[in-house]
C-alpha angles and dihedrals in degrees: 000000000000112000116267112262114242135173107271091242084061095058095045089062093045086062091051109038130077089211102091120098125230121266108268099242101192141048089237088050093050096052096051101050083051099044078061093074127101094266099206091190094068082055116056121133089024126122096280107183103172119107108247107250134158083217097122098030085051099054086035088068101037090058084050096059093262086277089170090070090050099074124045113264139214112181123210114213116158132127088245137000102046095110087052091042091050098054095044087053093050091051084047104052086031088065090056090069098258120115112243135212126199138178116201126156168242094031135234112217109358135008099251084073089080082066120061149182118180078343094299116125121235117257134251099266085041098055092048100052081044089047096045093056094061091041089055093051096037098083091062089051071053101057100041102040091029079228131111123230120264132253091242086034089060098043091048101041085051083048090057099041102045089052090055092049093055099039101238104180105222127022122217103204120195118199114230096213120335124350114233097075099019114131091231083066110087085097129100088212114202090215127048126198125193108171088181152287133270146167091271122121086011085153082056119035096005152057089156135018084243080063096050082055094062101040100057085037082073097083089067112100122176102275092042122128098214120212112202117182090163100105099195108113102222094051086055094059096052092054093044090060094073111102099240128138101252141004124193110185126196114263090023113057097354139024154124109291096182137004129186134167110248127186098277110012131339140299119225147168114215126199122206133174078269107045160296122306117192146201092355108169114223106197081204121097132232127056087251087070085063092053092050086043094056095052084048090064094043095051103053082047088060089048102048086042085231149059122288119239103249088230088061090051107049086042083067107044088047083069089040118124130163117201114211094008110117077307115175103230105187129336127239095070099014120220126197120193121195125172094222108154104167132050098249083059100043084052098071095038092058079045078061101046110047098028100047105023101038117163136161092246105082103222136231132250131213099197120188124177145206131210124290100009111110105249087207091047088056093031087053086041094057090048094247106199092064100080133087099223129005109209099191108208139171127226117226084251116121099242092049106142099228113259092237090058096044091047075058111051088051094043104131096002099104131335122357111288133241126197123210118154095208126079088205098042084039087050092042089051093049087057095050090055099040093060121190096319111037130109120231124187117199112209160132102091146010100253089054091057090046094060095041083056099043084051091047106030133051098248097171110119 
């Protein structure tokens, strides 16, 4: 890797302080320096006390040379549907010809999924050397904030810098929660995406959904093209009210003209301010991947300043998957696994299931939960009392809510339960009673998910 481009009085410094810390030399290294950082994803819904600032992440970046102004930006903000519509967008602006980053999270299987390049993750000796130029930098955000780095700080700022030093030519830039103080957000992005908005992280960016609004539409700057698939007026309004240069919303200037399920995925026509797209063939499930298709067209149409060619499209979605999103795992039986980890989620995936892969044979689900997330709200969402056989289950993640508990909270509230404590030995058990022609869905969280893949795909890298 190139070296990381900071100011010349930084370097400077580096040459004369003992505060810097040594290069990380190993993947295992890596991962455990940054394994030592305030993961605010194990603690959501906690008593989280800290004022939200883009102090640390500010100065982080200036020390780094400001790498994140150097490469073209979309960002990605939504309740739900960003990590779908990321990707999507990657696989759009790839097939022009330009190399694209992206930095999505939190990750599926390892944590190099969070960087990406064409949607492929770094690899291990990648991600060190990403990781060891932020730990190098990070003593002297220390010494100015009295603060360490986050754990999402780290990972994004690495994410940034390592883009700049390669030279990608257009960066696709997911939001963790929010938008406003989120750390992804130290770009002044030339695209802005907002899929939508929904009652999710209401402790921590509500308490309204009028809150949430706010708090996403503050990834729109002046000179920002602003990409609003949400649909309720009065969220609309809010997000129009930020001074930015365009805003195309769904039903108005962009949307999905037809939608049919098709063997293998959908087919589906998109309009756009500059034009019609038809019969593009999305190898993705659920009517909702329509939707996230169609703001990723949008989106790369706003970039380019122009329509794609439908060839081009449909090039790109050819090469489209989507891990952990009702993603079909193996056949006979056949298991799905989706990270839905909100009802509004699990809403379209039951929309999924039982819509577009109706049987007979009434299939099983292997539910896991996180804090503070209400096991009944995702249980009802995913229209309980249609399966044959609930095994509730906890991921290894810190806010797992316990299987017994679980097993608990959905007793009487739709088929008999079933209690196993292990995601593996739950998935394993689903299978055994499926047989050769069931049906199992795998959900509740992405972690969850995470573990059900690592046990059914080759994740190695």
């Amino acid at each position: 890797m190139a070296s990381a481009r900071l100011p010349k009085r930084t370097r400077n410094r580096q040459s004369s302080t003992d505060t810097t810390s040594k290069p990380l030399h190993t993947y295992d290294e890596a991962l455990q320096w940054l394994q030592g950082h305030y993961n605010l994803e194990q603690h959501l819904g906690g008593n989280e006390t800290t004022p939200p600032s883009l102090e640390r992440m500010n100065l982080l970046m200036e020390l780094l040379g400001n790498p994140q102004r150097d490469i073209p930006a979309i960002h990605i903000t939504g309740t739900n549907g960003k990590g779908s519509t990321s990707r999507m967008l990657v696989e759009l602006i790839g097939a022009t010809g330009l190399d694209v980053g992206s930095y999505t999270s939190p990750h599926i299987d390892r944590v190099n999924d969070r960087i990406t390049i064409a949607n492929e993750p770094l690899d291990d000796e990648s991600m060190t050397l990403a990781l060891s130029e932020i730990a190098q930098i990070e003593p002297w955000v220390i010494e100015a904030t009295g603060q360490p780095l986050s754990y999402f700080e780290v990972l994004c700022a690495a994410a940034y810098n390592w883009f700049a030093a390669t030279a990608v030519d257009v960066n696709v830039i997911e939001v963790g929660m929010g938008g406003r103080w989120d750390a992804t957000n130290v770009i002044d992005a030339q695209v802005a995406v907002i899929t939508n908005i929904g009652p999710d992280h209401l402790e921590t960016i509500g308490p309204t959904l009028t809150d949430v609004a706010r708090e996403k539409a503050g990834i729109i700057s002046d000179d920002t093209h602003v990409i609003c698939g949400e649909t309720s007026p009065d969220l609309i309004d809010i997000i129009a009210n930020i001074p930015h240069r365009e805003l195309w919303q769904r039903h108005l200037d962009f949307d999905v003209d037809e939608d049919h399920l098709a063997v293998g995925g959908r087919l589906a026509d998109f309009s756009t301010p500059y034009g019609h797209h038809s019969e593009i063939f999305l190898p993705v499930h659920g009517a909702h991947q329509s939707r996230n298709a169609s703001t990723a067209v949008a989106a790369a149409e706003a970039f380019f300043g122009q329509q794609l060619d439908p060839d081009l499209i449909s090039e790109a979605f050819t090469q489209l998957t989507l891990p952990a999103r009702f993603e079909i795992i193996q056949r006979h039986p056949t298991v799905i696994i989706d990270g839905a980890h909100n009802p509004p989620a699990a809403s379209v995936v039951s929309d999924t299931l039982f819509h577009d892969f109706a049987t007979e044979e009434r299939p099983l689900l292997v539910i896991g939960v996180n804090r503070p997330r209400d096991p009944l709200q995702l249980l009802n969402a995913l229209d309980g009392k249609q399966y044959s056989r609930i095994i509730a289950t906890a991921a290894n993640w810190a806010r797992a809510v316990p299987a017994k508990e679980l097993g608990s909270a959905l007793e009487g509230n739709g088929a008999a339960i079933e209690v196993v404590p292990q995601v593996s030995d739950a998935v394993d058990r689903a299978i055994e009673i499926a047989g050769e022609t069931g049906i199992v869905l795998v959900t509740g969280s992405l972690y969850v998910a995470s573990e059900a893949r690592s046990q059914l795909v080759d994740t190695s890298r």
